[in-house]
TORTISE-252595 format. One record per atom (N, C-alpha, C): x, y negated, z negated; residue number from 1; atom name; residue in three letters. Coordinates in pm, 1 decimal, m for minus. Layout:
<site px="X" py="Y" pz="Z" pos="NUM" site="CA" code="ALA"/>
...
! end
This chain:
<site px="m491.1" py="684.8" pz="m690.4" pos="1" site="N" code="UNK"/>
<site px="m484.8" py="649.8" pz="m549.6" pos="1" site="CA" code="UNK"/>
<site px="m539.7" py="766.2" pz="m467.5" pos="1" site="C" code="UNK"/>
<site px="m644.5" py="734.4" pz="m354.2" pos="2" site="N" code="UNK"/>
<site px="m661.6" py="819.6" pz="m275.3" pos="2" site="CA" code="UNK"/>
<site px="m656.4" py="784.4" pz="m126.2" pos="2" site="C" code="UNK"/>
<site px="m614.9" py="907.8" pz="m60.5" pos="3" site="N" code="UNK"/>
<site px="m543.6" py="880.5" pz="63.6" pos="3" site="CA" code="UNK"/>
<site px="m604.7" py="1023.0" pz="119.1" pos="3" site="C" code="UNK"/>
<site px="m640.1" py="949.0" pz="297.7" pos="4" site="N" code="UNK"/>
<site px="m651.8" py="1027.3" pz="387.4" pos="4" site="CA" code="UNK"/>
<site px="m582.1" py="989.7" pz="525.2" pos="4" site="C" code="UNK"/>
<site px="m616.4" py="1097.7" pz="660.6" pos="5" site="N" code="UNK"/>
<site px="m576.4" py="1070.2" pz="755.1" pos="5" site="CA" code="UNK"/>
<site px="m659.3" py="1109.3" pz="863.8" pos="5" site="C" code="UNK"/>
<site px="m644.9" py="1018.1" pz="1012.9" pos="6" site="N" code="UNK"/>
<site px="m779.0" py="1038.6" pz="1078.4" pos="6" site="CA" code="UNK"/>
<site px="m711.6" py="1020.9" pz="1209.3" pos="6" site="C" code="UNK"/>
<site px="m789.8" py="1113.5" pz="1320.0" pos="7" site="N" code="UNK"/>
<site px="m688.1" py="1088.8" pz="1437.6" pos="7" site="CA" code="UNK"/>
<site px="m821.2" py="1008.1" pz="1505.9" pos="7" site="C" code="UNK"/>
<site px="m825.4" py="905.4" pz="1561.5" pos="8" site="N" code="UNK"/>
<site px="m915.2" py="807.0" pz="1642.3" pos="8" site="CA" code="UNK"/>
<site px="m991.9" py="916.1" pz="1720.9" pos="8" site="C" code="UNK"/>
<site px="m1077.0" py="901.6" pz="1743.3" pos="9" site="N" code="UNK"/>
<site px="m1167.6" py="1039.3" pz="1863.9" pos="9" site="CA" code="UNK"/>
<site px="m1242.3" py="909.5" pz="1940.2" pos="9" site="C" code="UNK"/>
<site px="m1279.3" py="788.6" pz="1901.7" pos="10" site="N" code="UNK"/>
<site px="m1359.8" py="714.1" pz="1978.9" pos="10" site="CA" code="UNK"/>
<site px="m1294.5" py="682.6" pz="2115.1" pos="10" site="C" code="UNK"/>
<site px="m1339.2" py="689.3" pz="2171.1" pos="11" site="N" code="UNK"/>
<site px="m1265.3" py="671.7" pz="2362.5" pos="11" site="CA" code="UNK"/>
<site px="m1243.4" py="511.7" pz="2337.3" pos="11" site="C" code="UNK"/>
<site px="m1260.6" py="391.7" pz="2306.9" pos="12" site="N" code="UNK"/>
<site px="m1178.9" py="273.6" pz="2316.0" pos="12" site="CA" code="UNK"/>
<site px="m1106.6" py="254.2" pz="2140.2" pos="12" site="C" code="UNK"/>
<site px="m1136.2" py="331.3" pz="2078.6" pos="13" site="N" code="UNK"/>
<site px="m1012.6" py="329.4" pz="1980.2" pos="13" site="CA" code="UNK"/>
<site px="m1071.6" py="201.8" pz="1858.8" pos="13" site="C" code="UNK"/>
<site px="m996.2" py="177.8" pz="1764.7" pos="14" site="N" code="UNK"/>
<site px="m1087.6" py="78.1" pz="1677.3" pos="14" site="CA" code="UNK"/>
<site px="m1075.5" py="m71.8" pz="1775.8" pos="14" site="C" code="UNK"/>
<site px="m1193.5" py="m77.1" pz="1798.5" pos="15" site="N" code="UNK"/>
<site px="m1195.5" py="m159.9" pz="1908.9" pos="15" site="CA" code="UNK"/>
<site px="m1267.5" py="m274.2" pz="1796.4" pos="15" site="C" code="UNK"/>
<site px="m1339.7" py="m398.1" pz="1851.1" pos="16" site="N" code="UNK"/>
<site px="m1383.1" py="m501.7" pz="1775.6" pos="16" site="CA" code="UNK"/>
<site px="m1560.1" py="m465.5" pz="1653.7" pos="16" site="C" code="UNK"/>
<site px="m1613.0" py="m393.8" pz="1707.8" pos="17" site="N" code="UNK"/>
<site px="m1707.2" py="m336.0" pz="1678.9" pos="17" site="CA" code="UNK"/>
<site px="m1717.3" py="m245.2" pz="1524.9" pos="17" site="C" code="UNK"/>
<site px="m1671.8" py="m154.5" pz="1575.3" pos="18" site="N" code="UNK"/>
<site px="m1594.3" py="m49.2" pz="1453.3" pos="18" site="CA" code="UNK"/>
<site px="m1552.7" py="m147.0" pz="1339.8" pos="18" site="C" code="UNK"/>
<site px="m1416.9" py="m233.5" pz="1377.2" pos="19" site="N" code="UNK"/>
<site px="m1356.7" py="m325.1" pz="1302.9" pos="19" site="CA" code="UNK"/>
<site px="m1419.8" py="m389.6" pz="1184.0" pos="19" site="C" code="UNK"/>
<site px="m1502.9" py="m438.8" pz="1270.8" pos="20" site="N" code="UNK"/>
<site px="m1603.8" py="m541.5" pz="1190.2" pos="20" site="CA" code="UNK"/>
<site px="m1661.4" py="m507.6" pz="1128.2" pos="20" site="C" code="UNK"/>
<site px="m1733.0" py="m319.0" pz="1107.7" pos="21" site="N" code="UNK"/>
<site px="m1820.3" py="m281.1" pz="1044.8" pos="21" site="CA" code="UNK"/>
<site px="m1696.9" py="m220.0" pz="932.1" pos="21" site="C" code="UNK"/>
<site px="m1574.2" py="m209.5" pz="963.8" pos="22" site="N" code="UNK"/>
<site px="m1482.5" py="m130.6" pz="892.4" pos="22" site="CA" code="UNK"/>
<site px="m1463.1" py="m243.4" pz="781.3" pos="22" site="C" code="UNK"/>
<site px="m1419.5" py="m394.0" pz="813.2" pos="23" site="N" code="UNK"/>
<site px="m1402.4" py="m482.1" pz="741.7" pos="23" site="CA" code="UNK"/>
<site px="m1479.9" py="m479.7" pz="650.4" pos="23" site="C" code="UNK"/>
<site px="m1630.6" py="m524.4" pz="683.2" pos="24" site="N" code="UNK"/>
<site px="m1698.4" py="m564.8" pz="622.8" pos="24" site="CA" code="UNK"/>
<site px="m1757.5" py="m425.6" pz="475.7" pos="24" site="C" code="UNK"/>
<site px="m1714.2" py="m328.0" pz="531.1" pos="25" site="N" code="UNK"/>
<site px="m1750.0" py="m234.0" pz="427.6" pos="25" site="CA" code="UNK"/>
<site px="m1642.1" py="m238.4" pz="335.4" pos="25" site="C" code="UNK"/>
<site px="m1495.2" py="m257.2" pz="390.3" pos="26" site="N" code="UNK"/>
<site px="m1383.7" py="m279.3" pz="261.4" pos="26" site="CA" code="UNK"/>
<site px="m1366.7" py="m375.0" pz="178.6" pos="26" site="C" code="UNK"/>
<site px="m1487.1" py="m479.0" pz="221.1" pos="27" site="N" code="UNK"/>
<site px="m1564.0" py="m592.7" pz="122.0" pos="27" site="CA" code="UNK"/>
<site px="m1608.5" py="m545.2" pz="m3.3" pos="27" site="C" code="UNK"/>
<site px="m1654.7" py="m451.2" pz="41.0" pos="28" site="N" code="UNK"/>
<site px="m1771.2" py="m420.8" pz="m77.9" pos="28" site="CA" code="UNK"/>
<site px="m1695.6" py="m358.4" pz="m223.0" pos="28" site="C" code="UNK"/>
<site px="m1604.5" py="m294.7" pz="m226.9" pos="29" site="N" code="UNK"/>
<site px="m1494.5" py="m262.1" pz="m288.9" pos="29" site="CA" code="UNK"/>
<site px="m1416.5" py="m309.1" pz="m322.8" pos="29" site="C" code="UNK"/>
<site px="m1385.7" py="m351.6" pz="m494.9" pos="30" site="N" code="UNK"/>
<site px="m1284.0" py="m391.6" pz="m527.7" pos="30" site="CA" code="UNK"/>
<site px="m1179.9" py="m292.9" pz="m534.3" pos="30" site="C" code="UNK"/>
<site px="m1174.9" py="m246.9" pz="m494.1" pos="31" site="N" code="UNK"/>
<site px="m1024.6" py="m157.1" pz="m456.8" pos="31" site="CA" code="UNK"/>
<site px="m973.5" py="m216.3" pz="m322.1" pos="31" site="C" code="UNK"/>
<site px="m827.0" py="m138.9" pz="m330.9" pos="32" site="N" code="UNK"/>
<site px="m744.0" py="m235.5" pz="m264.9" pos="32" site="CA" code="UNK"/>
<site px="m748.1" py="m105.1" pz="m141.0" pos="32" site="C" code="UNK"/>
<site px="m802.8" py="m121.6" pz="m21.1" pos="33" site="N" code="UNK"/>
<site px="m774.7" py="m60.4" pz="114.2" pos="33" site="CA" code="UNK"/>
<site px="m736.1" py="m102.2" pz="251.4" pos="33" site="C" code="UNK"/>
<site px="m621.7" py="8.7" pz="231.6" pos="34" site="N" code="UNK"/>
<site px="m488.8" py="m52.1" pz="330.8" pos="34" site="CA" code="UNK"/>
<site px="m529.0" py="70.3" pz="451.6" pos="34" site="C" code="UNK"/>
<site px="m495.3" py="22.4" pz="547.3" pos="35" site="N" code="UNK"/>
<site px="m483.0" py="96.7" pz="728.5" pos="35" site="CA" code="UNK"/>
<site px="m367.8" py="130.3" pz="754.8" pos="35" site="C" code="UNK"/>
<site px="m313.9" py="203.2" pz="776.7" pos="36" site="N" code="UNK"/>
<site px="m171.4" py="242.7" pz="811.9" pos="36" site="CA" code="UNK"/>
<site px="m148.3" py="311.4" pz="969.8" pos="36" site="C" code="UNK"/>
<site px="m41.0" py="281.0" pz="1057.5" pos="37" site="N" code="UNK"/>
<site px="m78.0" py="292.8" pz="1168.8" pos="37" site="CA" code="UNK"/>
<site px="96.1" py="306.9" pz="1230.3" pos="37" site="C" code="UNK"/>
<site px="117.7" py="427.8" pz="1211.3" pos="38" site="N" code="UNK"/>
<site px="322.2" py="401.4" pz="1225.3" pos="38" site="CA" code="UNK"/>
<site px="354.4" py="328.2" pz="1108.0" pos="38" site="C" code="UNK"/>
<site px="417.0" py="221.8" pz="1144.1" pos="39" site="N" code="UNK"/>
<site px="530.9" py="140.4" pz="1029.7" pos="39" site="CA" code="UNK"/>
<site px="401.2" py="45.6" pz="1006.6" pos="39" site="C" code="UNK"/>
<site px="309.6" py="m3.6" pz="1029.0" pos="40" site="N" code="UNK"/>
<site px="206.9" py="m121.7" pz="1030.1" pos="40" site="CA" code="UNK"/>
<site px="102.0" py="m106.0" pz="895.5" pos="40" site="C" code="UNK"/>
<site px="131.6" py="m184.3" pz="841.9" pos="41" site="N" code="UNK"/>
<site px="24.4" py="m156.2" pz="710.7" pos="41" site="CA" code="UNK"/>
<site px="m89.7" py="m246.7" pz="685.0" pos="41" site="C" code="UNK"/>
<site px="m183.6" py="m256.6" pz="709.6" pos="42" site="N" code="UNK"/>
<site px="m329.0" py="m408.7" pz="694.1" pos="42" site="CA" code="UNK"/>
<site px="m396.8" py="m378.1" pz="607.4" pos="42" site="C" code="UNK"/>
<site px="m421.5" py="m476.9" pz="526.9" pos="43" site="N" code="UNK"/>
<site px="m581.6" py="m448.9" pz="478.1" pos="43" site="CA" code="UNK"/>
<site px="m671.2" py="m438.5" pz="548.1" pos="43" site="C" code="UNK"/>
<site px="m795.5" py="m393.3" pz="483.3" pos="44" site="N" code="UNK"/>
<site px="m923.4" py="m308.8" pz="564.4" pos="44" site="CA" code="UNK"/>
<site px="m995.9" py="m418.0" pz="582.7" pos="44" site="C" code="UNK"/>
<site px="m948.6" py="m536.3" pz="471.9" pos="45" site="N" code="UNK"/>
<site px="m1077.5" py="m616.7" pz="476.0" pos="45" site="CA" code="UNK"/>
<site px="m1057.8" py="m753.8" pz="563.2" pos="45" site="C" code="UNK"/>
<site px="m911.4" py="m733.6" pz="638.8" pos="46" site="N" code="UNK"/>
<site px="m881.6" py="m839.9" pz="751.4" pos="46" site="CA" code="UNK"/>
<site px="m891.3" py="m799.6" pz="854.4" pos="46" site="C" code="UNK"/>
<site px="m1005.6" py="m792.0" pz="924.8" pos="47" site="N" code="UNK"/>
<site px="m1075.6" py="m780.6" pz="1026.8" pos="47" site="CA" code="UNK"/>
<site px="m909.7" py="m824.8" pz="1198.8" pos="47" site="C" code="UNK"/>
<site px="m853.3" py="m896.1" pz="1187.3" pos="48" site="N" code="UNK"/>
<site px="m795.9" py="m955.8" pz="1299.0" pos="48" site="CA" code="UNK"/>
<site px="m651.7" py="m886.5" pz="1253.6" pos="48" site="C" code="UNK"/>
<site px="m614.9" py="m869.8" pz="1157.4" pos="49" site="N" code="UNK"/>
<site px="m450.7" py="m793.8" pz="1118.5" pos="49" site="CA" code="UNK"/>
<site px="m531.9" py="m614.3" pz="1169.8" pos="49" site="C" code="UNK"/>
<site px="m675.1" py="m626.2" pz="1145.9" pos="50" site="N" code="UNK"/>
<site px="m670.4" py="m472.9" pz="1161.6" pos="50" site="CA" code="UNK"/>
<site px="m692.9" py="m418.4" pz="1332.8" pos="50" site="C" code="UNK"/>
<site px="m743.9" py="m567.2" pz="1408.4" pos="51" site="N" code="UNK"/>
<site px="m739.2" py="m538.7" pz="1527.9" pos="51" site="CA" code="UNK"/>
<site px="m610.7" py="m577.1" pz="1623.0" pos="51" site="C" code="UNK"/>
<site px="m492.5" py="m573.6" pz="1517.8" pos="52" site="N" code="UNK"/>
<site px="m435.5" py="m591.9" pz="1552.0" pos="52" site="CA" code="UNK"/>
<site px="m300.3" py="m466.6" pz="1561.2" pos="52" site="C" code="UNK"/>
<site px="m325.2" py="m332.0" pz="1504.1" pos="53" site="N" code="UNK"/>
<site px="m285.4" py="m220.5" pz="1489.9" pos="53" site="CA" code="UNK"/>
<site px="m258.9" py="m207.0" pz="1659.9" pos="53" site="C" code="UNK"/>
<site px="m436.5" py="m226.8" pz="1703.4" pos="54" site="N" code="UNK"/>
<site px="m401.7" py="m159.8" pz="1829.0" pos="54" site="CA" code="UNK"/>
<site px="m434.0" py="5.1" pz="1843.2" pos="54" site="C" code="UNK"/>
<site px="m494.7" py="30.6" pz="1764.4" pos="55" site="N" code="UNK"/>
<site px="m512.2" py="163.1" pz="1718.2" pos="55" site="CA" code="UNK"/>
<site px="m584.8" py="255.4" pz="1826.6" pos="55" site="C" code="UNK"/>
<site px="m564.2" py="299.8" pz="1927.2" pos="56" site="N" code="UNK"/>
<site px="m597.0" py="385.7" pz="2075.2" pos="56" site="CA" code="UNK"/>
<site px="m628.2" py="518.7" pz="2046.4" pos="56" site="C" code="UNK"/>
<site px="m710.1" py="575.8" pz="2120.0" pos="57" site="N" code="UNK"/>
<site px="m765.5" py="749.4" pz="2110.7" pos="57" site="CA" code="UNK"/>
<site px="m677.8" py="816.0" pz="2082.1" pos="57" site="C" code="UNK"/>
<site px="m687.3" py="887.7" pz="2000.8" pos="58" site="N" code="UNK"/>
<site px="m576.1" py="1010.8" pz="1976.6" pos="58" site="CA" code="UNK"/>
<site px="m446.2" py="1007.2" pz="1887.3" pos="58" site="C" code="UNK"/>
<site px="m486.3" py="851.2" pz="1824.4" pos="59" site="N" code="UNK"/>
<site px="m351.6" py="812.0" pz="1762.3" pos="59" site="CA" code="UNK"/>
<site px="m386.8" py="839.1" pz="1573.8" pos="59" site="C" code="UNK"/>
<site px="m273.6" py="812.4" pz="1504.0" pos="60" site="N" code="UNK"/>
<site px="m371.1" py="893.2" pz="1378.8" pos="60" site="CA" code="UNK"/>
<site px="m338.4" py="759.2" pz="1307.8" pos="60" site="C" code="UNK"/>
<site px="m417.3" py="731.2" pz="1199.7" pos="61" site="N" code="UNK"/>
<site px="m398.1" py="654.6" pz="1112.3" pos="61" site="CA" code="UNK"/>
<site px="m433.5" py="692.9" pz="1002.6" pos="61" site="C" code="UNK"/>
<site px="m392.0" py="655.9" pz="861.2" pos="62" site="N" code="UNK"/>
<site px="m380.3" py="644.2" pz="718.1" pos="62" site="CA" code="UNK"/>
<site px="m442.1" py="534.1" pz="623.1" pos="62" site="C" code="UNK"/>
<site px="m563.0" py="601.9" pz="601.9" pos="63" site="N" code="UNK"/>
<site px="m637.8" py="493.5" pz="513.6" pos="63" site="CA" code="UNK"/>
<site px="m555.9" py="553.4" pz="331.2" pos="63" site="C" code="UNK"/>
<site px="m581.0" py="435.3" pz="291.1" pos="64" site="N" code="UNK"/>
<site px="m517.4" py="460.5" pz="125.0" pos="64" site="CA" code="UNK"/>
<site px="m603.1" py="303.9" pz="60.9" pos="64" site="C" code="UNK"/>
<site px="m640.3" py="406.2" pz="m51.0" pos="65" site="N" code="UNK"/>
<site px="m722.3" py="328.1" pz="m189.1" pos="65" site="CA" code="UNK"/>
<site px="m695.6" py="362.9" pz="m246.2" pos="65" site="C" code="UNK"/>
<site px="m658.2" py="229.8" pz="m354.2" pos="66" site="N" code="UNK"/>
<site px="m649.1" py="209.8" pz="m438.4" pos="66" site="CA" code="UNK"/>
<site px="m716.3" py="120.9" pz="m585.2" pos="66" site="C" code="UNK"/>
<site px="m789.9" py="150.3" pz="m695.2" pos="67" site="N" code="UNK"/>
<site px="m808.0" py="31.7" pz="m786.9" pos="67" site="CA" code="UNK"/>
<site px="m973.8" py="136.0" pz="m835.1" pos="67" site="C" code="UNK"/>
<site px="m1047.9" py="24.7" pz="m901.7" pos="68" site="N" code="UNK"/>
<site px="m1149.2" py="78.2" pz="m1019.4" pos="68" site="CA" code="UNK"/>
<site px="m1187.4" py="152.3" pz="m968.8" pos="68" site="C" code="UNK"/>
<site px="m1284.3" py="140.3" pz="m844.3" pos="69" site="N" code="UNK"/>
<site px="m1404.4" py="231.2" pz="m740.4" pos="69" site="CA" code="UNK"/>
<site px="m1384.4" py="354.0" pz="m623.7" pos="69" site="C" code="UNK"/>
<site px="m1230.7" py="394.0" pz="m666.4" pos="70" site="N" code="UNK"/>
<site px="m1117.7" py="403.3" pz="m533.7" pos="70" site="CA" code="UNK"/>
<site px="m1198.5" py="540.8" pz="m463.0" pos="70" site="C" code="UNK"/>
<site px="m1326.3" py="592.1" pz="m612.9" pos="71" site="N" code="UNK"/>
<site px="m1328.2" py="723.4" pz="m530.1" pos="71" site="CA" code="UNK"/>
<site px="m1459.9" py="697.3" pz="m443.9" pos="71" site="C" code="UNK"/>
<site px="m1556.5" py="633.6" pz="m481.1" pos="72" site="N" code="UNK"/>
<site px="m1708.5" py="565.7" pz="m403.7" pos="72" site="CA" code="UNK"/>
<site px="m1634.6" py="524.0" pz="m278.6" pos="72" site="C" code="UNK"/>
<site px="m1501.5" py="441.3" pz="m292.1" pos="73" site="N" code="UNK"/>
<site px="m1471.9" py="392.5" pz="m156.0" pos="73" site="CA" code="UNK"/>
<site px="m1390.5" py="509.4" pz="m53.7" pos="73" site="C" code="UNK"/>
<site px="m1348.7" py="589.5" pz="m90.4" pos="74" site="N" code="UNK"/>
<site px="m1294.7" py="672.1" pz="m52.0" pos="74" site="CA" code="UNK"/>
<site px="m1398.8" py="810.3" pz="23.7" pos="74" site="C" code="UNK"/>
<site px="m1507.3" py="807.1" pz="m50.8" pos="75" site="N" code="UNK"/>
<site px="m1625.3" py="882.2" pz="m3.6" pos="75" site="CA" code="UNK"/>
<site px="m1678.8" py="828.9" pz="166.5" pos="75" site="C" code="UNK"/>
<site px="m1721.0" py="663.8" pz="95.7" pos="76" site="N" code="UNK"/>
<site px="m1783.3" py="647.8" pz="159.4" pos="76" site="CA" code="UNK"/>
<site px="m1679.2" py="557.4" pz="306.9" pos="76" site="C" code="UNK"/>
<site px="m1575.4" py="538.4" pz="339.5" pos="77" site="N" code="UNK"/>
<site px="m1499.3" py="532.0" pz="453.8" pos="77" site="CA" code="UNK"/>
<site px="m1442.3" py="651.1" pz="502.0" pos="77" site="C" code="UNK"/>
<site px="m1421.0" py="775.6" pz="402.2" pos="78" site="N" code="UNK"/>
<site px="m1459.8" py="884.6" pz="499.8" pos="78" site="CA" code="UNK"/>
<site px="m1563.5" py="926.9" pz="595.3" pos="78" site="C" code="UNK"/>
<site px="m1675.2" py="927.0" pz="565.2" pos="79" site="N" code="UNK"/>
<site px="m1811.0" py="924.2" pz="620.9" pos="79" site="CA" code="UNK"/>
<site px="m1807.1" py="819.3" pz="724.0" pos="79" site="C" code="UNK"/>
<site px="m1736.0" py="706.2" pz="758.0" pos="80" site="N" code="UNK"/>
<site px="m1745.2" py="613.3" pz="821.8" pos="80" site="CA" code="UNK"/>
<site px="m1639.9" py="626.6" pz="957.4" pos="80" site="C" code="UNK"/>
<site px="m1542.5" py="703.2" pz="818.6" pos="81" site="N" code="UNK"/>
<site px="m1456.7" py="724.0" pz="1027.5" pos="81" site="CA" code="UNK"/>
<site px="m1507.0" py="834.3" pz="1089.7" pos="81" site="C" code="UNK"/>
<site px="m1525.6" py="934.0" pz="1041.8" pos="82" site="N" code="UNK"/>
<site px="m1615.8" py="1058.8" pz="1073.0" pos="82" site="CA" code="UNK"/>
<site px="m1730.8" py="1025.3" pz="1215.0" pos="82" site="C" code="UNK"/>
<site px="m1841.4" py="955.9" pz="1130.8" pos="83" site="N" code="UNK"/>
<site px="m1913.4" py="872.4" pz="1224.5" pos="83" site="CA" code="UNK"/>
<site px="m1862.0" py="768.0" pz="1359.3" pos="83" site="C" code="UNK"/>
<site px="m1783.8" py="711.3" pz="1314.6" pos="84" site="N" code="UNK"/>
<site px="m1747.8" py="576.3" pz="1417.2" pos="84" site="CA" code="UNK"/>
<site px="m1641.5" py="609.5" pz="1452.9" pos="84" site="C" code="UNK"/>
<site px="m1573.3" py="668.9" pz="1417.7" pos="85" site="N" code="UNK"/>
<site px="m1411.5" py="653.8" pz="1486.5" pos="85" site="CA" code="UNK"/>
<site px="m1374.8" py="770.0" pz="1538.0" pos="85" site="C" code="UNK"/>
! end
């Protein structure tokens, strides 16, 4: 299992945009990646549970993978919040 943590820097926060590109990349991975947000836990790859965090500037959240590819996916959604979020 690999696990990180990310404090939002984007000024509207994972807004619908981000989301969608966030979803659609936790597609690509059969590993299992979860969003964590306080007590709130989603998969990455449900686009509407993940806009549904609510996730605002400055707030931190907890990505965690898990399963075959966990470290390719783990690379490469680092690089992604880095960039976008």
């Amino acid at each position: 299992m690999k696990e990180f943590k990310r404090v939002i820097e984007d000024a509207l926060g994972i807004h619908a945009r981000p989301a969608g590109l966030l979803a659609k990349m936790a597609k690509d991975y059969e590993s299992k990646i979860q969003i964590t947000k306080g007590e709130k836990t989603v998969l990455a790859t449900q686009l509407l549970m993940l806009m549904g965090l609510a996730v605002k500037t400055g707030e931190e959240v907890t990505i965690t993978i898990e399963g075959p590819d966990e470290e390719a996916a783990y690379e490469a959604l680092k690089n992604f919040f880095e960039e976008n979020l």
